[in-house]
N, C-alpha and C positions, 0 to 999 in steps of 0.2 A: 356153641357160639364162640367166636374169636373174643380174643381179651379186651374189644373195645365193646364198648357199651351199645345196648342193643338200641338206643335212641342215636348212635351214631350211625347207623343203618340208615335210618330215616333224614337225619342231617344231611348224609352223605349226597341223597338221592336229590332231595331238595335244593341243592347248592347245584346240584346237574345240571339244573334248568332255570335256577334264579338266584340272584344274590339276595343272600341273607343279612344282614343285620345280625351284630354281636348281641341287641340283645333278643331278636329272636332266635338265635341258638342258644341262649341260656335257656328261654322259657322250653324250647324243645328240649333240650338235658335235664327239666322238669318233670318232662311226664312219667305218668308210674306207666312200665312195660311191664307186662306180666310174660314169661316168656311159657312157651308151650311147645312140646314137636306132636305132628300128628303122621300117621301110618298114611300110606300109599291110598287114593282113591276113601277118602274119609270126604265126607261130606259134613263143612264148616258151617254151611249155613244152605238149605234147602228153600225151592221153590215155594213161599208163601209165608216164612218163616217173617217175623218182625224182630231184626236182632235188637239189642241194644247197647252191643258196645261194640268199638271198631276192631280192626289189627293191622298189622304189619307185617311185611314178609319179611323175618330175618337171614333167610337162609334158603335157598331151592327153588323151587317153580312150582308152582299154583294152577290151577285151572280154571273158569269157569264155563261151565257146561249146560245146557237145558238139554227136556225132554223132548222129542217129534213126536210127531202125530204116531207113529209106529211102535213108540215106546224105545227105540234108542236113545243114545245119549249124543249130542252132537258140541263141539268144542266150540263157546263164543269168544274168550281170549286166555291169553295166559299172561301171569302177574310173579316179576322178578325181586327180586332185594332190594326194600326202599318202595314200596310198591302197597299203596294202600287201597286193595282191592274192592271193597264195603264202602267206602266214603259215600257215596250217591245214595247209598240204605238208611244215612241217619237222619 
């Protein structure tokens, strides 16, 4: 990760698209990020799964994918930097 804070990721992204309020960028340089890297084609969270916490993409390109009837895997979007993939799960 680059030397700014992994909550400036998510700042960043957020200011894209709405103006923030100073002091919701404090409460957002709040939150505890835990940071993690995961390998190629890791599956973060699986069909039927009940997560419980959310994440952030700090870095890369994300997927998400479902099964067909065939047993392929077919691509429903992809999720960038700033990009809270899970939100609609919680």
């Amino acid at each position: 990760m680059s030397p700014t804070s992994s909550s400036d990721v998510l700042i960043r992204k957020l200011q894209s698209i709405s103006d923030l309020r100073e002091g919701d960028i404090d409460v957002l340089k709040d939150i505890q990020i835990q940071e993690k890297d995961f390998l190629a084609n890791y599956d973060l969270v699986r069909e039927g799964d009940r997560p419980v916490n959310s994440f952030v993409v700090l870095d890369g390109l994300l997927g998400s994918t479902k099964l067909t009837g065939d047993g392929k895997r077919q691509i429903t979007s992809f999720f960038v930097a700033g990009d809270i993939p899970d939100l609609h799960g919680l």
